[in-house]
C-alpha angles and dihedrals in degrees: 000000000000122000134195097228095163139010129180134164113203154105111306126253111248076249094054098044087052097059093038088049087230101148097197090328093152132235129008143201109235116198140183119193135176120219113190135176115215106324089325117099106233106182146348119228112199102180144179118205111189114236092201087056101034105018088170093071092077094063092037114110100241094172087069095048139004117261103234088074088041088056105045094047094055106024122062119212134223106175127012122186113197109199106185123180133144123259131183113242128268115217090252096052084041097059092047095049092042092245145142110263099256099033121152113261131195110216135200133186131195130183128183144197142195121184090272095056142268126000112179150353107208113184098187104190123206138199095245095214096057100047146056143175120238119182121188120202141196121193106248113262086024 
């Protein structure tokens, strides 16, 4: 199941505008979103969507379907950048995730460009106990 838990239009934080490489880019569109599997809540998507670089986010019905999907199926990417690293939960993420305040959490972050600029910041949060990341590799030539 996905659910729409926030929604904001709006101009970005400095620390927003930090994470979604924005400079001064305008307005964005801040999201919060719960993924859950079953009854179990399996990760919780917190997202900015800029409004210079997809100004047709503001007007897409996000409480019907996540935006992740919205966004690969209309805007095109040049460049992605994915930044993962493990955080203990704050009693907000907590609650949403059905957690204990302080929980291990698994984190990834994605960015991603077009050549207009920025498209989005995605901060996917995950229980910690209940996830894990697995790479496979091959040497090049091989």
């Amino acid at each position: 199941a996905y659910l729409l838990l926030q929604r904001s239009s709006r101009r970005p934080r400095a620390s927003e505008r930090a994470r979604l490489d924005a400079g001064d880019g305008g307005r964005v569109l801040a999201l919060t979103c719960l993924h859950q599997a079953g009854r179990a809540s399996f990760c919780l998507e917190e997202r900015l969507i800029s409004l210079a670089t997809v100004p047709e986010a503001e007007a897409a019905d996000f409480a019907a379907g996540a935006p992740g999907p919205w966004l690969l199926a209309r805007v095109p990417w040049v460049a992605a950048e994915h930044r993962i690293h493990a955080t203990a939960a704050d009693a907000e993420t907590a609650e949403r995730l059905g957690l204990a305040p302080g929980s291990a959490c698994l984190v990834v972050e994605r960015r991603t460009w077009n050549r207009e600029g920025p498209i989005t910041h995605a901060r996917f949060t995950y229980p910690g106990e209940r996830h894990s990341l697995v790479a496979s590799f091959t040497p090049a030539g091989g």
